[in-house]
One Martini backbone bead per residue (centre of mass of N, CA, C, O) as a GRO file, in nm:
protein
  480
    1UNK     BB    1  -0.102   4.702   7.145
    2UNK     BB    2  -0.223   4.500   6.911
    3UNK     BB    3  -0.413   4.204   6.987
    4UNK     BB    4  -0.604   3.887   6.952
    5UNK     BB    5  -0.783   4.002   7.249
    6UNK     BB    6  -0.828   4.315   7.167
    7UNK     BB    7  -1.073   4.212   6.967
    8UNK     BB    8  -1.341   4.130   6.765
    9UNK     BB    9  -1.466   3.830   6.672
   10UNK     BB   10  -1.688   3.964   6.542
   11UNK     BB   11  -1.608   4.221   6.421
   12UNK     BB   12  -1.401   4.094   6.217
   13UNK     BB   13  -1.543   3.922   6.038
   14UNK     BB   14  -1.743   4.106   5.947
   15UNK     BB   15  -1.516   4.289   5.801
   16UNK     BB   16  -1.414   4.093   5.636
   17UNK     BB   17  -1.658   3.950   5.479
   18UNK     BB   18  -1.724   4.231   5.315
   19UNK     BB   19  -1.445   4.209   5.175
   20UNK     BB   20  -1.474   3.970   5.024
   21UNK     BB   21  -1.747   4.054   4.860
   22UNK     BB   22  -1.623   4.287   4.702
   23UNK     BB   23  -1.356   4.122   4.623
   24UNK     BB   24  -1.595   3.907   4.441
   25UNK     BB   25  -1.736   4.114   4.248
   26UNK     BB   26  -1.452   4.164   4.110
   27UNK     BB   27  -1.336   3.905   4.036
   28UNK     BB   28  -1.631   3.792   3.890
   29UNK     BB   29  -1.601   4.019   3.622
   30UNK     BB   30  -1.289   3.935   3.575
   31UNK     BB   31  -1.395   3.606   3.525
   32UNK     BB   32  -1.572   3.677   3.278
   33UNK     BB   33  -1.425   3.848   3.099
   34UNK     BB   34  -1.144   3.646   3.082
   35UNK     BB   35  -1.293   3.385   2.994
   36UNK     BB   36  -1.423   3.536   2.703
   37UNK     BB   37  -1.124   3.666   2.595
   38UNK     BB   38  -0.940   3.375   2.638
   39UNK     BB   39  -1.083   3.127   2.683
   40UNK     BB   40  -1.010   2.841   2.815
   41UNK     BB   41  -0.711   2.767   2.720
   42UNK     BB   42  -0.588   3.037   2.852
   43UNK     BB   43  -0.739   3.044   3.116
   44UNK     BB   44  -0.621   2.799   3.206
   45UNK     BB   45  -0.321   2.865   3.159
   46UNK     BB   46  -0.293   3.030   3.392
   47UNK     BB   47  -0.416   2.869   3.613
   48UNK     BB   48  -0.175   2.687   3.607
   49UNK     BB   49   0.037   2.874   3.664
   50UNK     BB   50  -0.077   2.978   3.947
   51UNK     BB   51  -0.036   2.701   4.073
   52UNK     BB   52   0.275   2.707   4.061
   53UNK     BB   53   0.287   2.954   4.234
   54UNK     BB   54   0.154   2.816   4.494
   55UNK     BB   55   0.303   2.550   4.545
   56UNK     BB   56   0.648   2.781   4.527
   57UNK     BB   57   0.533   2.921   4.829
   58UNK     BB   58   0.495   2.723   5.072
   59UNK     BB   59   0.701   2.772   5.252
   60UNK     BB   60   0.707   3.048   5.303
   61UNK     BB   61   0.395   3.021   5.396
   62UNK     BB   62   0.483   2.815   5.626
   63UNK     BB   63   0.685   3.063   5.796
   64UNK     BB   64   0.446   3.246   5.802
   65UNK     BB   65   0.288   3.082   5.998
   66UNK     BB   66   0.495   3.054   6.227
   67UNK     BB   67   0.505   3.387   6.288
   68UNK     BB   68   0.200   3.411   6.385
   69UNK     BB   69   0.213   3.259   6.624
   70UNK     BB   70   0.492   3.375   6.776
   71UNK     BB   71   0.339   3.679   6.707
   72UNK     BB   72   0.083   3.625   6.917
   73UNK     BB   73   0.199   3.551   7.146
   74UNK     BB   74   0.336   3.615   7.466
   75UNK     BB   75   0.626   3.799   7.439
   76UNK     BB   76   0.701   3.859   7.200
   77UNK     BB   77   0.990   3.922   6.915
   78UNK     BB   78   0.887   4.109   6.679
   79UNK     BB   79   1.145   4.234   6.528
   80UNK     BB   80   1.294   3.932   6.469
   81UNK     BB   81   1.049   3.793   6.325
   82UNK     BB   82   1.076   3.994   6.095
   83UNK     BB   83   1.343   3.960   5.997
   84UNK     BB   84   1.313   3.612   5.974
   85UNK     BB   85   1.120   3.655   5.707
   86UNK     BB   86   1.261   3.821   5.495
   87UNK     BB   87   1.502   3.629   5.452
   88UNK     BB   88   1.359   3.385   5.373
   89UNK     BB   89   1.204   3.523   5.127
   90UNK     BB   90   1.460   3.590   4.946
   91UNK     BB   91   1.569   3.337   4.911
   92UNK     BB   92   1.290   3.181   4.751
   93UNK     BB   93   1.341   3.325   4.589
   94UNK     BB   94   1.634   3.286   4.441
   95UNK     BB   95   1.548   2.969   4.394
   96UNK     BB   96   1.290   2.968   4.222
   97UNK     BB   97   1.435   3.123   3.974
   98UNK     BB   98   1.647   2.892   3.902
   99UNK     BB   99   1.423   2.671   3.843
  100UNK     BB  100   1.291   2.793   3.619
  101UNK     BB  101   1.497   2.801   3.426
  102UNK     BB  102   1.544   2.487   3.438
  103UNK     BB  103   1.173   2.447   3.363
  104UNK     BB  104   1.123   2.623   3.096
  105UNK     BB  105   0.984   2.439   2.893
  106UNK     BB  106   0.800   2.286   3.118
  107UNK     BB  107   0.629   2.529   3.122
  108UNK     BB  108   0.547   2.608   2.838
  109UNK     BB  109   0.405   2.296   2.792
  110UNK     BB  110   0.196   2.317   3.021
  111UNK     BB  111   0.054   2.607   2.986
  112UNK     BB  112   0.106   2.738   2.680
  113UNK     BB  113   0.297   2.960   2.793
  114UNK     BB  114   0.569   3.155   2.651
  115UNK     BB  115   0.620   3.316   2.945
  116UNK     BB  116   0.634   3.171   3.163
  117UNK     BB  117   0.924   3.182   3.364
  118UNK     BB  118   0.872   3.491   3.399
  119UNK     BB  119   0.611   3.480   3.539
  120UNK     BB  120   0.661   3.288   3.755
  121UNK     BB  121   0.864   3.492   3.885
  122UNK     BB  122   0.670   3.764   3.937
  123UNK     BB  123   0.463   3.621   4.100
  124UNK     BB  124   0.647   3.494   4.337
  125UNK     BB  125   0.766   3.798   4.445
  126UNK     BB  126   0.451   3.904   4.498
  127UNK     BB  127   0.343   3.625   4.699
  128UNK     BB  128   0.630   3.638   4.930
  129UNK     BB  129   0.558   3.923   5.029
  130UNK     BB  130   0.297   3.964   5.076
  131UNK     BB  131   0.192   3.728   5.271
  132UNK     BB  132   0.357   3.687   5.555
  133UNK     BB  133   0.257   4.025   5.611
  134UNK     BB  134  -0.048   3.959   5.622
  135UNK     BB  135  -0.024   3.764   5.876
  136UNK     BB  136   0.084   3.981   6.105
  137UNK     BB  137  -0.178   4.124   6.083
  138UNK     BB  138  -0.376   3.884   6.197
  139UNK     BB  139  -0.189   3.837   6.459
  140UNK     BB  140  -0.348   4.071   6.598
  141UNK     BB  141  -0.651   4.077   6.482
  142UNK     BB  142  -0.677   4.194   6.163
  143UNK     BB  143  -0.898   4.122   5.950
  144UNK     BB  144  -1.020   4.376   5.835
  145UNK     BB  145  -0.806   4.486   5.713
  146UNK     BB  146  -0.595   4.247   5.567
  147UNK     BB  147  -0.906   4.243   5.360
  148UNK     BB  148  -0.899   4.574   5.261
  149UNK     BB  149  -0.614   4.525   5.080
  150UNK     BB  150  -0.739   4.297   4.941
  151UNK     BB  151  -0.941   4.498   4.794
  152UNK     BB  152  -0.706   4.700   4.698
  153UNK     BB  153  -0.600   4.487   4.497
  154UNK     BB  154  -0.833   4.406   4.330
  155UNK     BB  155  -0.884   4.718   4.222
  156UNK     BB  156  -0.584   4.694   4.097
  157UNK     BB  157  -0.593   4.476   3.939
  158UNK     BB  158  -0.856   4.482   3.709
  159UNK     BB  159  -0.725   4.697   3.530
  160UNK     BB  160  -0.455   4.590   3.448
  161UNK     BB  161  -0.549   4.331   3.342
  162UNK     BB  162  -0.734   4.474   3.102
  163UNK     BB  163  -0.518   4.623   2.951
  164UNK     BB  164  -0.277   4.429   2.909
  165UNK     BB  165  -0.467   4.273   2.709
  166UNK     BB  166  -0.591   4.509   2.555
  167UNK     BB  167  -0.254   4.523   2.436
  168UNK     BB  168  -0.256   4.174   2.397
  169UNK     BB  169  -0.105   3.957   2.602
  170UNK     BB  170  -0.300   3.839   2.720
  171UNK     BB  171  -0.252   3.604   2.992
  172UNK     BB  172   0.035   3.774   3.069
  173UNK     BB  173  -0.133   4.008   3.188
  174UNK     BB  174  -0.265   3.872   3.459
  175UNK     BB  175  -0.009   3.851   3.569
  176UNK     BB  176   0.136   4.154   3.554
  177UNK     BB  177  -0.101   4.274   3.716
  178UNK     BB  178  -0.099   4.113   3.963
  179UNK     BB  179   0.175   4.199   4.089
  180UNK     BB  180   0.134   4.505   4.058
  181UNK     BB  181  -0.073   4.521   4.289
  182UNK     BB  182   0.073   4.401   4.525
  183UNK     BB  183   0.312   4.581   4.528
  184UNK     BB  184   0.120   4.834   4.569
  185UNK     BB  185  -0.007   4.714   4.857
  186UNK     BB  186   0.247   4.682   5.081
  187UNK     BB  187   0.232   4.953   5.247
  188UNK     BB  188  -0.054   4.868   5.367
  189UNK     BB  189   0.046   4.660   5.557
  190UNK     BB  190   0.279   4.775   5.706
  191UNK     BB  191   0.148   4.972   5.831
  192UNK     BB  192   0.018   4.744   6.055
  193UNK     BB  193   0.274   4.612   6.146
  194UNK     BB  194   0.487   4.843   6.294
  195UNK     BB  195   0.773   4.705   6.246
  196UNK     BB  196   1.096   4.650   6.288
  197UNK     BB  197   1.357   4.484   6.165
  198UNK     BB  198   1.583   4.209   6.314
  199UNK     BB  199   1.811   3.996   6.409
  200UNK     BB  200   1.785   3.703   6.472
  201UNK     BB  201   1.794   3.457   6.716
  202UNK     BB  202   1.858   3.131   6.800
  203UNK     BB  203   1.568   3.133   6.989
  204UNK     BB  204   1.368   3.217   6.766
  205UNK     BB  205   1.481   3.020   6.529
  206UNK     BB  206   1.387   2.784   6.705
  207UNK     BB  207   1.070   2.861   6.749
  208UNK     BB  208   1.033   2.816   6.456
  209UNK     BB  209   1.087   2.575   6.380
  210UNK     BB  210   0.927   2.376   6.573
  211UNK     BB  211   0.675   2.501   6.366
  212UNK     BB  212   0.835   2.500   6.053
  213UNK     BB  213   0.847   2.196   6.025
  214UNK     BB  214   0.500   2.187   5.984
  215UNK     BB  215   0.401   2.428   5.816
  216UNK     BB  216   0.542   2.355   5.544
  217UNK     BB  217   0.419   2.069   5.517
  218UNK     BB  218   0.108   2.180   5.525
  219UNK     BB  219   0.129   2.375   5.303
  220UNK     BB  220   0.181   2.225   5.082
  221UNK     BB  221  -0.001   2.025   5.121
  222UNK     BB  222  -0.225   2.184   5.083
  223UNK     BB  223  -0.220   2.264   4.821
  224UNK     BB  224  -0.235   2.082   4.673
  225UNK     BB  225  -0.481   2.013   4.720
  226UNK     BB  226  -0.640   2.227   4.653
  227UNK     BB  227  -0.481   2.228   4.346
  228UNK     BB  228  -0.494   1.949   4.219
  229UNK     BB  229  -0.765   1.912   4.055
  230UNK     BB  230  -0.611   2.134   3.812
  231UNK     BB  231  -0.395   1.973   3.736
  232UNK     BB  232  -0.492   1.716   3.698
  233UNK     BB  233  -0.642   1.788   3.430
  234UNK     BB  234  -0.419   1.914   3.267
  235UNK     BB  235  -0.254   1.644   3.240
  236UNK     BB  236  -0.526   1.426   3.150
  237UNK     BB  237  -0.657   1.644   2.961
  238UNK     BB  238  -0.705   1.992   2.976
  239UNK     BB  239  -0.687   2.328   2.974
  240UNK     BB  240  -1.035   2.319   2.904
  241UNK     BB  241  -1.076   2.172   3.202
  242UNK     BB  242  -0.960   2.380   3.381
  243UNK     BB  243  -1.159   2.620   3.300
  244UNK     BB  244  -1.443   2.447   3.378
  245UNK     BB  245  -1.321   2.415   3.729
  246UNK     BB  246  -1.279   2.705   3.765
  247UNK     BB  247  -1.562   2.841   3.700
  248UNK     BB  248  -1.704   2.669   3.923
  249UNK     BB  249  -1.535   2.726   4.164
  250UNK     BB  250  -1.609   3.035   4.138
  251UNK     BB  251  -1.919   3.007   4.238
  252UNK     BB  252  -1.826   2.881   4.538
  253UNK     BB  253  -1.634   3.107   4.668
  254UNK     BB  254  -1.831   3.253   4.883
  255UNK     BB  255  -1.870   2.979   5.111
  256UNK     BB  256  -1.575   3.111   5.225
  257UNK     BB  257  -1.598   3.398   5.347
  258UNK     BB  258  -1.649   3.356   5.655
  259UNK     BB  259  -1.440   3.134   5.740
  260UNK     BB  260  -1.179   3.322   5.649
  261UNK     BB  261  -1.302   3.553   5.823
  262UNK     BB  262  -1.234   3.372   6.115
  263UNK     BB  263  -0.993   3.223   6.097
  264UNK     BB  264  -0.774   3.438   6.121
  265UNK     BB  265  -0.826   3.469   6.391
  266UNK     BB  266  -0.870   3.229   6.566
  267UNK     BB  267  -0.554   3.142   6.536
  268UNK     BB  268  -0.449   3.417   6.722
  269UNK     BB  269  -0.655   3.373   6.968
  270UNK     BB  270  -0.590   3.110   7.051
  271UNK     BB  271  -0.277   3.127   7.073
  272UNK     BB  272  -0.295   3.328   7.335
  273UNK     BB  273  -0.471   3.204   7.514
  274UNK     BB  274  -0.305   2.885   7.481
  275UNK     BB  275  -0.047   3.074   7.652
  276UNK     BB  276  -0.231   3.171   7.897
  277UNK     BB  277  -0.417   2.907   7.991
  278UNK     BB  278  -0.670   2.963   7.830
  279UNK     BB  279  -0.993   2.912   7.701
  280UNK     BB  280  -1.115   2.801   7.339
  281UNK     BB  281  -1.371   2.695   7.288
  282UNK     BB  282  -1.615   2.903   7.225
  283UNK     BB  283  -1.491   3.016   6.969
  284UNK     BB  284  -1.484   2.736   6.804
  285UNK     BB  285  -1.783   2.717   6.821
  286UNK     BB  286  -1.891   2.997   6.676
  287UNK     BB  287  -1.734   2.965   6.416
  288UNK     BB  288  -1.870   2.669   6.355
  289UNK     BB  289  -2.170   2.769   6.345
  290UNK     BB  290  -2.090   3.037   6.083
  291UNK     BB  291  -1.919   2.925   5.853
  292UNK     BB  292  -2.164   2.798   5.664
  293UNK     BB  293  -2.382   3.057   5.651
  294UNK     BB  294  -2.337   3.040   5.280
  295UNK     BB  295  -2.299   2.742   5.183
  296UNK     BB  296  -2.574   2.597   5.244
  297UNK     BB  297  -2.741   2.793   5.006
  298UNK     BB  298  -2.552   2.718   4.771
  299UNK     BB  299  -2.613   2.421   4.729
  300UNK     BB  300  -2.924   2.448   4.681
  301UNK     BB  301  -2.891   2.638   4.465
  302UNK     BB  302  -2.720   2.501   4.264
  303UNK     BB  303  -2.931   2.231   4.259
  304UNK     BB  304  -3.152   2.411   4.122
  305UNK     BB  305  -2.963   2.609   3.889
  306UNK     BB  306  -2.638   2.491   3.747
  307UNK     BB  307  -2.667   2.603   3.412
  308UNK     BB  308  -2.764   2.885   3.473
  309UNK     BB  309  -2.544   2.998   3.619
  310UNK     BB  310  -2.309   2.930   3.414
  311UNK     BB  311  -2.423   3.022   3.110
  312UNK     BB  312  -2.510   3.323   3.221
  313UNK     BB  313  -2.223   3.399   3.304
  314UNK     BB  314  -2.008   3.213   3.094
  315UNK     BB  315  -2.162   3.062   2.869
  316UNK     BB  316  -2.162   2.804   2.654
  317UNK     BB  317  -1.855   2.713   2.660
  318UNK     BB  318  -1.922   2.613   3.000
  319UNK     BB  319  -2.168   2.403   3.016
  320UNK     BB  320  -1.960   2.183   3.211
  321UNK     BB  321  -1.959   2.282   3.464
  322UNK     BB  322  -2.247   2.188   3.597
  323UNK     BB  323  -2.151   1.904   3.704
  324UNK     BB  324  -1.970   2.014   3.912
  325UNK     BB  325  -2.092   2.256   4.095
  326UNK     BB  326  -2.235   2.071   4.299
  327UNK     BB  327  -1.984   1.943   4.447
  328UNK     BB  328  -1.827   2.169   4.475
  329UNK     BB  329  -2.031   2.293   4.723
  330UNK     BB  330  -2.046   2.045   4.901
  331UNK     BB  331  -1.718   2.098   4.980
  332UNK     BB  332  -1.775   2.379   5.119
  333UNK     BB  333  -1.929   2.267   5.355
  334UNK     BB  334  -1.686   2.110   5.461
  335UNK     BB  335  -1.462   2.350   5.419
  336UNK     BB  336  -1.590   2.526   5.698
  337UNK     BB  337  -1.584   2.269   5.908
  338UNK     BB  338  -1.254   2.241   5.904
  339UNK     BB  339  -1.107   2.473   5.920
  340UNK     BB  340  -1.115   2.590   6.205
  341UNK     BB  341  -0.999   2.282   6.319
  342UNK     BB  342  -0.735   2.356   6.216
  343UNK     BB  343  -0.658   2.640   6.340
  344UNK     BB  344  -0.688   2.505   6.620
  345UNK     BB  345  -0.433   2.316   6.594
  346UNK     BB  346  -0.275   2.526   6.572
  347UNK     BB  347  -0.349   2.726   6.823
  348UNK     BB  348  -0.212   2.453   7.021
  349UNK     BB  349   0.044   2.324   6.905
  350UNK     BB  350  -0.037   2.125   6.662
  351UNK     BB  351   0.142   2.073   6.350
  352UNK     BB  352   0.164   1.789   6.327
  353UNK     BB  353  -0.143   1.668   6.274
  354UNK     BB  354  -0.202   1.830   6.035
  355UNK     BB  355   0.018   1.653   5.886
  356UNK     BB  356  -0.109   1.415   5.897
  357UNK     BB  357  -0.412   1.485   5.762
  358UNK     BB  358  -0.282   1.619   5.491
  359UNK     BB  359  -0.141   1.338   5.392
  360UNK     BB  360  -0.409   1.162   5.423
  361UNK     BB  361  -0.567   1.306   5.222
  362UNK     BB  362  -0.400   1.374   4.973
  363UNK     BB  363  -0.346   1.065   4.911
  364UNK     BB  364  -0.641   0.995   4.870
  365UNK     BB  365  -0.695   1.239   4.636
  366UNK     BB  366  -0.498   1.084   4.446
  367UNK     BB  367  -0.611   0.800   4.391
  368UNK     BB  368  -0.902   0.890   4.336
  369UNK     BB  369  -0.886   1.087   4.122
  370UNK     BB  370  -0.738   0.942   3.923
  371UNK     BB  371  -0.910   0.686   3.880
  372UNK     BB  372  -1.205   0.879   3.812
  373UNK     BB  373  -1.084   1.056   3.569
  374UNK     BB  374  -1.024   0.784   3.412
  375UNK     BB  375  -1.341   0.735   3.395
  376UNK     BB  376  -1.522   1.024   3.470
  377UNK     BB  377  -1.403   1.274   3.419
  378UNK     BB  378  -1.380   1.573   3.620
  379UNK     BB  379  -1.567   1.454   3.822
  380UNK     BB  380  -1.437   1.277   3.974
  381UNK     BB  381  -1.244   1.488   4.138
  382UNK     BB  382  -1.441   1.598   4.269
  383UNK     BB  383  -1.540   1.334   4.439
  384UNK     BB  384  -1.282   1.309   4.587
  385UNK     BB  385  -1.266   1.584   4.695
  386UNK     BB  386  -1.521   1.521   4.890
  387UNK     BB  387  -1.412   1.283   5.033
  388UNK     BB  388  -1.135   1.387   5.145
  389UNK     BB  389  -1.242   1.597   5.312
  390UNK     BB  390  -1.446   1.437   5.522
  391UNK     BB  391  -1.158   1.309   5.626
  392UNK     BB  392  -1.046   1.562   5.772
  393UNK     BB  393  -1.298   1.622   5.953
  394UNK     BB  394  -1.293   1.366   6.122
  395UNK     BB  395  -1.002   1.365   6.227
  396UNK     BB  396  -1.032   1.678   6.377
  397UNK     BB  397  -1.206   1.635   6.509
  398UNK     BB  398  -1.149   1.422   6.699
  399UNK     BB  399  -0.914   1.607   6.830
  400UNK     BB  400  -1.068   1.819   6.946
  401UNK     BB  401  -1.227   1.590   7.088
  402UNK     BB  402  -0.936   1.546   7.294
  403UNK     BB  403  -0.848   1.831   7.369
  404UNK     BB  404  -1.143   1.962   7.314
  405UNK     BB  405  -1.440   1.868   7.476
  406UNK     BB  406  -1.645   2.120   7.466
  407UNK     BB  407  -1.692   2.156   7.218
  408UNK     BB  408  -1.901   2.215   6.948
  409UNK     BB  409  -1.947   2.068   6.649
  410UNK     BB  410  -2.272   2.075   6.633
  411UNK     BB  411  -2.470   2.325   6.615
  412UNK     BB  412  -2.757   2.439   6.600
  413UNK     BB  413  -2.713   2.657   6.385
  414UNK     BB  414  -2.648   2.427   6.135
  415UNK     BB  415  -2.948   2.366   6.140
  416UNK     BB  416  -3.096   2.625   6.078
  417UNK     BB  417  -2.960   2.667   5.830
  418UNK     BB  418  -3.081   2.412   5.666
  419UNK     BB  419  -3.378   2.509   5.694
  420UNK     BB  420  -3.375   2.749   5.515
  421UNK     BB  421  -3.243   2.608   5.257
  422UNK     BB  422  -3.469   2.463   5.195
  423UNK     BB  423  -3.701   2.705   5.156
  424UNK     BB  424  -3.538   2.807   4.936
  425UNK     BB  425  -3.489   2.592   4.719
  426UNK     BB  426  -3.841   2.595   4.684
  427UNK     BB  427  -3.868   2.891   4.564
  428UNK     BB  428  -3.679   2.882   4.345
  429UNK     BB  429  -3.761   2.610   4.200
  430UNK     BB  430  -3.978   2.739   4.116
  431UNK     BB  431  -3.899   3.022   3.966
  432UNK     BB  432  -3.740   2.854   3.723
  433UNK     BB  433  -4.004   2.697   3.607
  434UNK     BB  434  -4.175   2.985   3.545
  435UNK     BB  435  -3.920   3.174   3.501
  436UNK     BB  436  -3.699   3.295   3.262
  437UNK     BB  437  -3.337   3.241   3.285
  438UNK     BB  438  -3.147   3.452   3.005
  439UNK     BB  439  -3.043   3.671   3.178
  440UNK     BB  440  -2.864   3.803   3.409
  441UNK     BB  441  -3.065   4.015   3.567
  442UNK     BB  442  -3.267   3.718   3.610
  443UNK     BB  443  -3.036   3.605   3.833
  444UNK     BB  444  -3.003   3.822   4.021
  445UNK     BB  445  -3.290   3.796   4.120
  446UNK     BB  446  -3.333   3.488   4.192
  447UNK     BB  447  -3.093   3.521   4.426
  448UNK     BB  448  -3.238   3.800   4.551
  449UNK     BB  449  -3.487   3.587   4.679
  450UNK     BB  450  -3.320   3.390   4.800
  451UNK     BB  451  -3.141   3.530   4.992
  452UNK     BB  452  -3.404   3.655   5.181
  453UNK     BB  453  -3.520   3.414   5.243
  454UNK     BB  454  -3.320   3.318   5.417
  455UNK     BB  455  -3.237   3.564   5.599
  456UNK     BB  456  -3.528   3.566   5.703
  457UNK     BB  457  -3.571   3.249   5.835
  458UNK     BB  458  -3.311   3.258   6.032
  459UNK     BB  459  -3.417   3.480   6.195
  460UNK     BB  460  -3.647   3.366   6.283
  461UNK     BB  461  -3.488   3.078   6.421
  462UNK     BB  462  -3.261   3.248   6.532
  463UNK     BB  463  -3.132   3.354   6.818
  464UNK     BB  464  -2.822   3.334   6.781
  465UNK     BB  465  -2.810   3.552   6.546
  466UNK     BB  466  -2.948   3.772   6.679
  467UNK     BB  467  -2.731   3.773   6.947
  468UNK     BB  468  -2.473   3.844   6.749
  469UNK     BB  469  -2.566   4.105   6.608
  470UNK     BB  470  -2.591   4.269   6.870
  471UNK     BB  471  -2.282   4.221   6.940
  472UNK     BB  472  -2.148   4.374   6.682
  473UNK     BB  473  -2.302   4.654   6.715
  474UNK     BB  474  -2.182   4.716   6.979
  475UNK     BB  475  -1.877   4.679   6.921
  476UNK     BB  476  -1.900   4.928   6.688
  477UNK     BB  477  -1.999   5.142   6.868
  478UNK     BB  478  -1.747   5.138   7.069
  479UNK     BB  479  -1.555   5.203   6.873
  480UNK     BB  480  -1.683   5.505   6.760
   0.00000   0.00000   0.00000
């Protein structure tokens, strides 16, 4: 049976991070087509509407942070975890089901969407279904399945969410989709878990709760925090503001494909590791080499040309996005380097050290949020959001250097990463200044020579990249 020290922590991060940008490209067609199709405020309103449904869903999702990591353990209950999963999310639905019904005024009030009440139970029952046993699937170590499962569900979100929308239904067919596609992807993960569920024993449900007293609390915190900025919006400012700081944060959102594709491993392989008493710094050690090396160039791009990127992409009427943008990309340099030391004491059950991490961050992001939020609008958030992300990153270090001093936090790789994307920054700018890029495949030539730039300028000055690459390359002919 595969579990995660039997698969290449470098060969399944490559197969997921494939898997995500493919899922990109669907997602950001997606985005464009449906921000163009809905305007601001419906585009806004559904994303307030799935913020409600990803935040009332995390009970679910740190139960399920819980089953895998006892699911990765040595000599795990695998029939039993599965059972305690089933049950656990049967209930979250009809609970959630019954709150919504209770709060369907203020739910169609908050999102502009007359359908909310409806909307958010049918997505919460197709999101607490799928990630759970998606967990279990990463659990074994199969990231590239996981990712590539997920990237099947894109490609069926797509077509149905473009089809409903464009049969009348707005927002709401947007909603419709993604369930839709979600529920027929469910076979093929069920395919990678191979498990039977039965009725979990006290000793099994006490090992899970040990972990999910803490993991439940940390996966709201997280979401929230995640979150935060976009109800934030929706509630002091307005829906259409909602949707230019979506507009923005999806333009960042491939700079976290490396490390959420690195990380999904890690914490299971870390889990099984430090269940058998082996040393987990390497792989730790890895991963934050290599987490930001797409997060890195892609922020130096942002401060190229902000406005160029939101306006040719989703047109002039996202172009107050541009302000947002840069923030948002620094920002995620910043969690591509926290994701992992998260997941890392996550991986040493330490989940009790993350709640209180995710509480003192969130705390200061809500203070600073609110207060920068009504003095400079939009931006204050942005602000705010990065200031709170850098005091994660800090409180982890600390934490991870106490735990695991071997560790190396700042690797040599990602100085070379700065001066490649350095590099980069100064082509572009030039690029930018002297060719006009005002459609879409003028957008795409200069992105594709800034690419180009930086990893032709990386492979030369880095060593240990060139050595990681004929690493995954022997592992993948291995594998075939």
């Amino acid at each position: 049976m595969t579990d995660a020290t039997s698969v290449s922590l470098g060969g399944e991060t490559v197969k997921a991070t494939a898997a995500k940008f493919a899922m990109a490209a669907i997602g950001f067609v997606g985005t464009v087509v449906f921000a163009r199709m809905l305007g601001p405020t419906g585009f806004g309103g559904y994303y307030l509407l799935f913020s409600l449904v990803k935040l009332g869903d995390r009970a679910v999702n740190g139960w399920g942070t819980a089953i895998m990591k006892r699911f990765s353990e040595a000599d795990a209950p695998e029939r039993e975890l599965i059972g305690g999963q089933l049950v656990f999310t049967l209930a979250w639905v009809v609970l959630t089901g019954v709150v919504s019904v209770l709060a369907s005024r203020w739910l169609v009030s908050y999102t502009g969407l007359p359908e909310a009440p409806v909307l958010f139970v049918v997505l919460m029952g197709a999101v607490t279904l799928y990630e759970p046993t998606d967990r279990v699937v990463q659990a074994r170590g199969l990231a590239g399945a996981s990712m590539w499962i997920d990237t099947f569900r894109s490609l069926l979100t797509f077509p149905l969410q473009l089809g409903l929308v464009l049969l009348g239904l707005g927002a709401a067919g947007m909603a419709y989709g993604l369930a839709a596609a979600t529920f027929l992807s469910l076979p093929a993960l069920w395919y990678f878990v191979r498990t039977k569920p039965t009725i979990p024993s006290r000793d099994t449900l006490e090992s899970l709760w040990s972990y999910a007293k803490y993991s439940i609390p940390n996966s709201f915190l997280g979401q929230a925090y995640d979150r935060f900025d976009i109800i934030l919006l929706g509630y002091l400012l307005a829906p259409a503001a909602a949707g230019q700081y979506e507009v923005a944060l999806k333009l960042t959102v491939p700079a976290t494909f490396v490390m959420l594709a690195a990380q999904s491993v890690l914490m299971a392989r870390v889990s099984r590791l430090h269940s058998q008493g082996e040393d987990v710094s390497d792989d730790i050690s890895n991963t934050l080499a290599f987490s930001s090396v797409v997060a890195i160039p892609m922020f130096f791009g942002a401060v190229a040309m902000p406005e160029t990127l939101v306006v040719t992409a989703f047109g002039a009427e996202y172009a107050d996005a541009a302000s947002l943008l840069i923030g948002l990309a620094l920002f995620q340099i910043v969690s591509t380097q926290s994701g992992p030391l998260t997941s890392a004491i996550g991986g040493i059950d330490r989940p009790d050290v993350n709640t209180w991490i995710s509480a003192t961050t969130l705390g200061l992001n809500v203070v600073l949020g609110v207060a920068l939020t009504l003095v400079y609008g939009a931006i204050g958030v942005v602000i705010a959001t990065v200031v709170a992300e850098t005091l994660r990153y800090i409180l982890s270090a600390y934490v991870i250097r106490q735990e695991l001093p071997a560790v190396e936090l700042v690797p040599r790789t990602l100085l070379e990463q700065l001066v490649a994307s350095v590099l980069m920054f100064v082509v572009v700018l030039l690029l930018v200044r002297t060719v006009p890029v005002d459609r879409w495949y003028h957008l795409l030539a200069v992105v594709s020579v800034g690419a180009a730039v930086y990893s032709a300028a990386l492979l030369a000055i880095s060593q240990k990249l060139r050595v990681t690459i004929e690493g995954v390359v022997r592992s993948s002919r291995l594998e075939l």
